[in-house]
C-alpha positions in Angstrom: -150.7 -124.8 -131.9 -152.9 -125.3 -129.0 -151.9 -127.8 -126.1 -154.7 -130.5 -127.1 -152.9 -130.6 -130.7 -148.9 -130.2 -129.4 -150.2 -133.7 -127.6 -151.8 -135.3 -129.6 -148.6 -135.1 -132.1 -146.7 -135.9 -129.2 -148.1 -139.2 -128.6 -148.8 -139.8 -132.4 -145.4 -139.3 -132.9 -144.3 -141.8 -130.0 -146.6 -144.4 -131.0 -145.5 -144.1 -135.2 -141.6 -144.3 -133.4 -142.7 -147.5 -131.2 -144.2 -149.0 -134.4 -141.3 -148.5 -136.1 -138.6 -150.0 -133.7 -140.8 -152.9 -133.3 -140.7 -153.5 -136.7 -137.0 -152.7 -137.0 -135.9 -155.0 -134.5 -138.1 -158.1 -135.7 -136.4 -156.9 -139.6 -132.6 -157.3 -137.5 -133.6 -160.7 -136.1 -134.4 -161.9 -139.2 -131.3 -160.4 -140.8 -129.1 -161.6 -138.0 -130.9 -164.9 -137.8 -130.4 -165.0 -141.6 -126.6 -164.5 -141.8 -125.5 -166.7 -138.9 -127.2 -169.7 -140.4 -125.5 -168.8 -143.9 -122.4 -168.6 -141.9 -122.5 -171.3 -139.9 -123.8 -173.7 -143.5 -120.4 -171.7 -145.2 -117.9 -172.8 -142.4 -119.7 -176.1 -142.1 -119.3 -176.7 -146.0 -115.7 -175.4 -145.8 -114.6 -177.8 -143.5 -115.9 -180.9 -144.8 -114.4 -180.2 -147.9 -110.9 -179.7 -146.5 -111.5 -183.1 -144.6 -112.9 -184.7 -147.8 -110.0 -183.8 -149.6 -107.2 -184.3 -147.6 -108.9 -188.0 -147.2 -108.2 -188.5 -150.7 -105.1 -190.5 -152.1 -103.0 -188.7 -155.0 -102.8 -191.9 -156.0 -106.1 -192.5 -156.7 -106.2 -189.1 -158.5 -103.4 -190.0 -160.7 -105.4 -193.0 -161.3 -108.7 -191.1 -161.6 -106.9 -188.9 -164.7 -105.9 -192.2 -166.1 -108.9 -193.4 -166.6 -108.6 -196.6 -164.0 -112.0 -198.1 -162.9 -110.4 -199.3 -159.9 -110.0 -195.9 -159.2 -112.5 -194.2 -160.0 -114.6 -196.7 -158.0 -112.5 -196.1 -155.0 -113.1 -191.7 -155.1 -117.0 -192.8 -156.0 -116.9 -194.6 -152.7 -115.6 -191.9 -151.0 -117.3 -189.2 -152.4 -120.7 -191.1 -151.5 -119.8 -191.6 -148.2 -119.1 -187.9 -147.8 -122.5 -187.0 -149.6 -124.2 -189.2 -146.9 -123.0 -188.2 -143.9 -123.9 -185.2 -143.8 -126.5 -184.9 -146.3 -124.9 -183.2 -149.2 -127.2 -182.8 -152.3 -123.9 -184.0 -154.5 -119.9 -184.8 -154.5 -117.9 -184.4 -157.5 -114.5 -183.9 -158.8 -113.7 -181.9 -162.2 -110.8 -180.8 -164.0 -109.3 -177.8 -165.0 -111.9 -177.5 -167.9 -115.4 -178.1 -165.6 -115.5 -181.9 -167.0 -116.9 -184.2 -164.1 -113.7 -186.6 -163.6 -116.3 -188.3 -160.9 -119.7 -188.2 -159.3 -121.9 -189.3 -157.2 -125.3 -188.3 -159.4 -126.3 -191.1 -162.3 -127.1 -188.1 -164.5 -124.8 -188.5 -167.6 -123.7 -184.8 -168.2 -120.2 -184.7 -168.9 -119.5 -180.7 -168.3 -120.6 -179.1 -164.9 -123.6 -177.2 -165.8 -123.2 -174.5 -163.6 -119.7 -173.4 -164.4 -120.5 -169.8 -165.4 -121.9 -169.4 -162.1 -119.2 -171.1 -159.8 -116.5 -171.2 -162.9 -114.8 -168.2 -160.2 -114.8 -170.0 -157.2 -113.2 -173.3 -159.5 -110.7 -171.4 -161.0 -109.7 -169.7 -157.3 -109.0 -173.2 -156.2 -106.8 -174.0 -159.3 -105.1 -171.6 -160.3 -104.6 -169.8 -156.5 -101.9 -169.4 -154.7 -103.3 -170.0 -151.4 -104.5 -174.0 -152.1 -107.4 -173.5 -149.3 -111.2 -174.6 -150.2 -113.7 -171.5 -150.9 -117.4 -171.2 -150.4 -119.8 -170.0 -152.9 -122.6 -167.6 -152.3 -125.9 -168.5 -151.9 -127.8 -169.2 -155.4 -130.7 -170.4 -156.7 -131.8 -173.6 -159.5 -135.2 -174.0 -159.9 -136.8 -174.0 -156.7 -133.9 -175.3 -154.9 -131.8 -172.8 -153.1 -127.9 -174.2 -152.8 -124.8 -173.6 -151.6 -121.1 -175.2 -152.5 -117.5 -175.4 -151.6 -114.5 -176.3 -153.7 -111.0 -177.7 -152.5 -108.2 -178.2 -154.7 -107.1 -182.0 -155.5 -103.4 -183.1 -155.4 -101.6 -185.5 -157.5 -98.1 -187.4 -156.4 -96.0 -184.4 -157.6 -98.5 -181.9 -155.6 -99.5 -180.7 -158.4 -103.3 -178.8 -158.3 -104.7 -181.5 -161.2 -108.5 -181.5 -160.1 -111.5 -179.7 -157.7 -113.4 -181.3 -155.2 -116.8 -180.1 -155.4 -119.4 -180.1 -152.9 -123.3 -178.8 -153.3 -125.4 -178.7 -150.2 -128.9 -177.8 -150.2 -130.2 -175.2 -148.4 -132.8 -176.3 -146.2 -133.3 -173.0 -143.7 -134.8 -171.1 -146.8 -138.0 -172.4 -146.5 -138.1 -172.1 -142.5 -137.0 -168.1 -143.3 -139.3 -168.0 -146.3 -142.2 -168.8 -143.4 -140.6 -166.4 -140.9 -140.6 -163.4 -143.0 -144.1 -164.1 -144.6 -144.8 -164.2 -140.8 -143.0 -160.5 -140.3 -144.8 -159.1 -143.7 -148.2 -160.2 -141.5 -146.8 -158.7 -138.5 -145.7 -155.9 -139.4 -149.1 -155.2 -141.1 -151.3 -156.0 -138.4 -148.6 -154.0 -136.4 -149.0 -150.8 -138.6 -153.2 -151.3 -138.3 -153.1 -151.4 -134.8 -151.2 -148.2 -134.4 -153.6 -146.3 -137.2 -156.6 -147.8 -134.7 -154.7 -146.5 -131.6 -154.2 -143.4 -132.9 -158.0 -143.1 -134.4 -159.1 -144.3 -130.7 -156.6 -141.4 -128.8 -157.9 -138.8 -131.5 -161.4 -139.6 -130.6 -160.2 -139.4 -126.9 -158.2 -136.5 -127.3 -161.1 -134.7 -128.9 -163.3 -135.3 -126.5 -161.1 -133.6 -123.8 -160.3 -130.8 -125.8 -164.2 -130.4 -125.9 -164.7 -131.0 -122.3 -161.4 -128.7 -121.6 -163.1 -125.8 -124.1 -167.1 -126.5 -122.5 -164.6 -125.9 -118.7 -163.2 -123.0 -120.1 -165.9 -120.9 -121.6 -167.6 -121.7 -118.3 -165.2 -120.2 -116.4 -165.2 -117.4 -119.0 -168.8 -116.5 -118.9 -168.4 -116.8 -115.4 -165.7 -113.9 -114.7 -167.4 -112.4 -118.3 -170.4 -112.6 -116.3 -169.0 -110.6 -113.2 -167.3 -108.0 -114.9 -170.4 -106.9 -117.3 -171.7 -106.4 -113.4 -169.5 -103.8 -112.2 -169.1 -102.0 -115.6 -172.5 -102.1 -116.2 -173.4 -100.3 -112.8 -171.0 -97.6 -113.7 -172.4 -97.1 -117.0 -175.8 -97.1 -115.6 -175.9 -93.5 -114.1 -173.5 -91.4 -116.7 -175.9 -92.7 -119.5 -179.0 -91.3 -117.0 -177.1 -88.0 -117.4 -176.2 -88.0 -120.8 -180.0 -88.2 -121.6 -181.0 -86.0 -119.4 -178.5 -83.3 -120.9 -179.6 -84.3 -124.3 -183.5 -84.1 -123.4 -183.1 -80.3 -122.5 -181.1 -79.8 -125.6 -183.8 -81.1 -127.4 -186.3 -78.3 -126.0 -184.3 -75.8 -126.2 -183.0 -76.1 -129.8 -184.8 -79.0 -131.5 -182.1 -80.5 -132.9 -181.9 -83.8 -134.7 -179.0 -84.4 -132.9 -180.3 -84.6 -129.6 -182.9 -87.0 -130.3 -180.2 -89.2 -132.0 -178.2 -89.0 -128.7 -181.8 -89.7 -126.4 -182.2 -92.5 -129.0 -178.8 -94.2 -128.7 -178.5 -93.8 -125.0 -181.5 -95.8 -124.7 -180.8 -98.7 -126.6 -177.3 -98.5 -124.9 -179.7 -98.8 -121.3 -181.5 -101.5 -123.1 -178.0 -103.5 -124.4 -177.0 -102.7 -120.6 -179.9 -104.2 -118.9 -179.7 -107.3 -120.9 -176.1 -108.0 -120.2 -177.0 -106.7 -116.2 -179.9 -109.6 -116.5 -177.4 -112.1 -118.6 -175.3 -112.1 -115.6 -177.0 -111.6 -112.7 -179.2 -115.3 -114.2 -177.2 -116.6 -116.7 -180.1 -116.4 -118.6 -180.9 -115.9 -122.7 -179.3 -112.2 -123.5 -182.5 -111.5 -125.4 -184.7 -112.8 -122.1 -185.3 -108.8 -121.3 -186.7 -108.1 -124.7 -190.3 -109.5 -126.9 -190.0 -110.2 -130.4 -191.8 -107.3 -132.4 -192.6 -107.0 -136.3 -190.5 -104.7 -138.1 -189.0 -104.4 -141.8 -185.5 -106.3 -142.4 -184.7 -103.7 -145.6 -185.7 -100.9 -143.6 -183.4 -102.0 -140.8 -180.4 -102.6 -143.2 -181.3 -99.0 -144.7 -181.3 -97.4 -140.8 -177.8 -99.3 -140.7 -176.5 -97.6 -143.8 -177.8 -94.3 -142.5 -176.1 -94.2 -138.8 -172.8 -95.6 -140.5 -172.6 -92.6 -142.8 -173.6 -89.6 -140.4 -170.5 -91.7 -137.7 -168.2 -92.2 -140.7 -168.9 -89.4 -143.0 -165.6 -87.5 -143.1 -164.1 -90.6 -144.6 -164.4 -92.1 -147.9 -167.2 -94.5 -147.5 -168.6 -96.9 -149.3 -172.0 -99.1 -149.1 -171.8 -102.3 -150.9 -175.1 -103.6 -149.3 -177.4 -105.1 -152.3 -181.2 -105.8 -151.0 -183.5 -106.5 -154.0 -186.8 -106.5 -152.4 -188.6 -103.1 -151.4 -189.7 -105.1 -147.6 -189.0 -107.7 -145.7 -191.4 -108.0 -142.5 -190.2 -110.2 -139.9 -190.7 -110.8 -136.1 -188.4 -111.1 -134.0 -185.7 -109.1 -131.8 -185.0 -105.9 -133.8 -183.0 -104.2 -130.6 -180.8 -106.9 -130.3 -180.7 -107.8 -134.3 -179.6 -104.6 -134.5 -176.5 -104.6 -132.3 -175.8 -107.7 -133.7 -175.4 -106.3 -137.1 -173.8 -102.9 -136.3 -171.2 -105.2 -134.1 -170.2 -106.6 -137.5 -170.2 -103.6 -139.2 -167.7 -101.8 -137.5 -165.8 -104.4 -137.4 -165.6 -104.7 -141.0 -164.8 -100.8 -140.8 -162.1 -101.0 -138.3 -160.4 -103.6 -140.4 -160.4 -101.7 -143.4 -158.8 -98.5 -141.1 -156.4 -100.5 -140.0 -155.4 -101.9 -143.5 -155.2 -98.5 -144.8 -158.1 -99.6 -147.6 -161.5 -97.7 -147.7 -164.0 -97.9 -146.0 -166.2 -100.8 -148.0 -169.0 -102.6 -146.2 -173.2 -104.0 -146.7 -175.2 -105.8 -145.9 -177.4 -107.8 -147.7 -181.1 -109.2 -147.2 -182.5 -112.5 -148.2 -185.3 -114.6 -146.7 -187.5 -117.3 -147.7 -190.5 -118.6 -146.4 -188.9 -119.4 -143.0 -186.0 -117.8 -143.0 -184.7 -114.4 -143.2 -180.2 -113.8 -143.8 -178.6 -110.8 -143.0 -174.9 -111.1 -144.7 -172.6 -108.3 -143.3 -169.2 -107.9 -145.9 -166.6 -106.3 -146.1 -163.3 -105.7 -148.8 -161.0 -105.5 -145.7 -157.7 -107.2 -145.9 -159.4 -110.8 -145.1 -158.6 -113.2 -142.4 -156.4 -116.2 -142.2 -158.0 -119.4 -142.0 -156.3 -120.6 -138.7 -157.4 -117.3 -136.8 -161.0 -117.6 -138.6 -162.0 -121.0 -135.8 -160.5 -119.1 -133.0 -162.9 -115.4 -133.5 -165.6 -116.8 -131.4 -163.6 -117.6 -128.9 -164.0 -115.0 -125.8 -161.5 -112.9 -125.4 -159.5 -113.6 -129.2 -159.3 -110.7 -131.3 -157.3 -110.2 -134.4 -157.9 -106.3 -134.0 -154.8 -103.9 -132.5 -157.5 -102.9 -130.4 -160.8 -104.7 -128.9 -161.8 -107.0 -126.3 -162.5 -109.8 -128.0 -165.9 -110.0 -127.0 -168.1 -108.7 -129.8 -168.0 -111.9 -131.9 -168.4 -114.1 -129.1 -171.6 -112.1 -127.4 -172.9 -111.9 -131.2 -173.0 -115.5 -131.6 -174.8 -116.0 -128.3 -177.2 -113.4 -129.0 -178.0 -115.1 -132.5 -178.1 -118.7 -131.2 -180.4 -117.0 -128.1 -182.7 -115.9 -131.2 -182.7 -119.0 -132.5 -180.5 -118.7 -135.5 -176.8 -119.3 -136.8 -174.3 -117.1 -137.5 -171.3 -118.2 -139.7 -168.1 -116.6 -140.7 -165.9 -116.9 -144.8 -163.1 -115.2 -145.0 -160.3 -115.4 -147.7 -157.0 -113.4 -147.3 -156.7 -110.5 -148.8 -160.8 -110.6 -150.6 -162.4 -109.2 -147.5 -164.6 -111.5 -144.9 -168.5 -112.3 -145.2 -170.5 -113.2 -142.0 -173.7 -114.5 -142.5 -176.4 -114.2 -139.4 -179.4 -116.4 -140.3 -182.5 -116.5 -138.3 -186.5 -117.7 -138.2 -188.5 -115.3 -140.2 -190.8 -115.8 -137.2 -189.3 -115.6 -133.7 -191.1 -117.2 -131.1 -191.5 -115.3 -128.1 
């Protein structure tokens, strides 16, 4: 993982972890803001309902289970009063079987209607040994969220012969109901703003891993630049001697070999110049040469020839297909060349070093305009992170090279005007496509 990506996970990942605590700790304020106002409703409730009944005559109970109306109007009183002080939704008193013995609602049922719900909390206060009030949970009628408390009723002997009942509505729902619609909008707009910010940082990171890459392939062609110099110089004047040897040679035995070697040692003069004149001016690599008219076919055929005669005492294989008889093109056959033996060897070398035969082409196509050279090979393929990386100067994925073919290639195609494009699947063998003008211009 390269530096520009280690940060840009880096920050991603802070932001994403800022997001989330945010959001966690407006979720705990809610939660905690939640609980202490059901607590402080449950202790409230608890103790007005051991004030209420401990304000309440056993005589008036045993009175109350006697049916007396003096009585019961007496515990209405009371019960009312308690309801309206502090705002209680409704006061009651029941029995042992849920039956309202008195209450302050003028609705005529005669059975506590939500016994199965609260029938626990009743029978707790009855038939317990601790004769304290309880609080119910929080639960729900309708649309109205409530809450109640029960405390044991006493009669002369101090005997448990009734339950005071108190229901409270629960007013904070609706102010919580508001705050967490508020934290579902928050914490949406939260999570947008972080996908923006991190859209807006990967747009900023990218740009400075493009500046940072455009700095260093600057500074590469610059030291690339400097060392192509000095080797060049010292190639310059063995290569003079190595044709001079191979011109007398020639005269003296005719050989075909000799011309190949006068041949070779002048394009390697030409390839030499070009680079001497690439960085000398920082000019086009193909600046030193004109575009000429030559056949395409017959350059892939001169390919397939020179391969053989270097790799002949291997198994070898040419899986070049070229329908057409000739191609004639114009354009930078010296360089085009090059270009395409680069490739080729390349494909060769992987193969070696796989331990698979030798099994490369290349293929011609062209169009009105165009004209595509596609260099494969069945080598043991590339993976697809190394494959955005192999124009990069000085990357190989060879046990030996520079890491400099692929990268002067490119230049040398995009100085001729074209494009030059690599597929590779591991393990199938790799297919690089160099595709040019059919027409150069000079």
């Amino acid at each position: 993982m390269s530096g520009g990506s280690k940060r840009f996970v880096a920050i991603a990942a802070f932001t994403a972890l800022l997001i989330v605590l945010v959001n966690l700790a407006w979720w705990f304020t809610y939660q905690r803001t939640e609980t202490l106002l059901e607590n402080q409703l449950s202790r409230k409730l608890h103790a007005l309902a051991e004030t209420a009944a401990a304000a309440i005559d056993p005589a008036l109970i045993d009175g109350l289970l006697l049916d007396d109306a003096r009585s019961y109007i007496d515990i209405v009183t009371v019960l009312e009063a308690v309801r309206r002080a502090d705002t209680l939704a409704e006061a009651f008193i029941l029995d042992d079987s849920y039956r309202y013995l008195a209450t302050t609602t003028l609705e005529s049922d005669s059975v506590y209607f939500l016994s199965a719900l609260n029938g626990p909390y009743i029978d707790s206060v009855l038939f317990g040994t601790s004769g304290q009030a309880v609080v119910s949970e929080t639960y729900q009628t309708g649309s109205v969220y409530l809450k109640s408390a029960f405390a044991p009723l006493f009669d002369s002997d101090h005997l448990p012969v009734g339950v005071l009942g108190l229901e409270a509505s629960v007013d904070y729902f609706d102010s919580l109901g508001e705050l967490r619609q508020n934290l579902y909008y928050s914490t949406g707009l939260s999570l947008i703003g972080g996908i923006l910010l991190g859209l807006i940082f990967l747009d900023f990171q990218r740009r400075i891993n493009r500046a940072e890459r455009k700095l260093f392939l600057t500074e590469t062609e610059s030291y690339l630049g400097r060392m192509v110099s000095v080797v060049a110089h010292e190639l310059k004047n063995p290569m003079m001697i190595i044709r001079g040897s191979a011109e007398r040679l020639a005269r003296k035995q005719q050989s075909d070999e000799s011309r190949y070697i006068v041949e070779e040692v002048d394009r390697l003069n030409q390839i030499v110049s070009g680079y001497l004149e690439f960085a000398s001016t920082s000019q086009s690599i193909v600046a030193s040469e004109s575009p000429e008219s030559f056949d395409a076919v017959e350059l892939a055929r001169s390919l397939k020839t020179h391969l053989a005669q270097r790799y002949g005492e291997a198994p070898f294989e040419w899986i070049g297909r070229t329908t057409a008889e000739s191609i004639e093109v114009v354009g930078y056959r010296r360089s085009l060349r090059q270009v395409l033996l680069n490739l080729l060897i390349n494909g060769i070398e992987a193969c070696h070093e796989a331990g698979l035969t030798v099994a490369v082409g290349v293929d011609v196509e062209a169009d009105e305009q165009h004209i595509v050279f596609a260099v494969t090979d069945r080598g043991p393929g590339i993976d697809p992170g190394q494959v955005k990386r192999l124009f990069d100067p000085f990357y190989t994925t060879k046990q030996t090279g520079s890491g400099l073919g692929l990268y002067i290639s490119r230049r040398i195609v995009a100085d001729m005007g074209g494009r030059l494009d690599i597929k590779s699947t591991k393990g199938s063998g790799t297919r690089v496509t160099v595709r040019l003008p059919k027409r150069a211009k000079a």
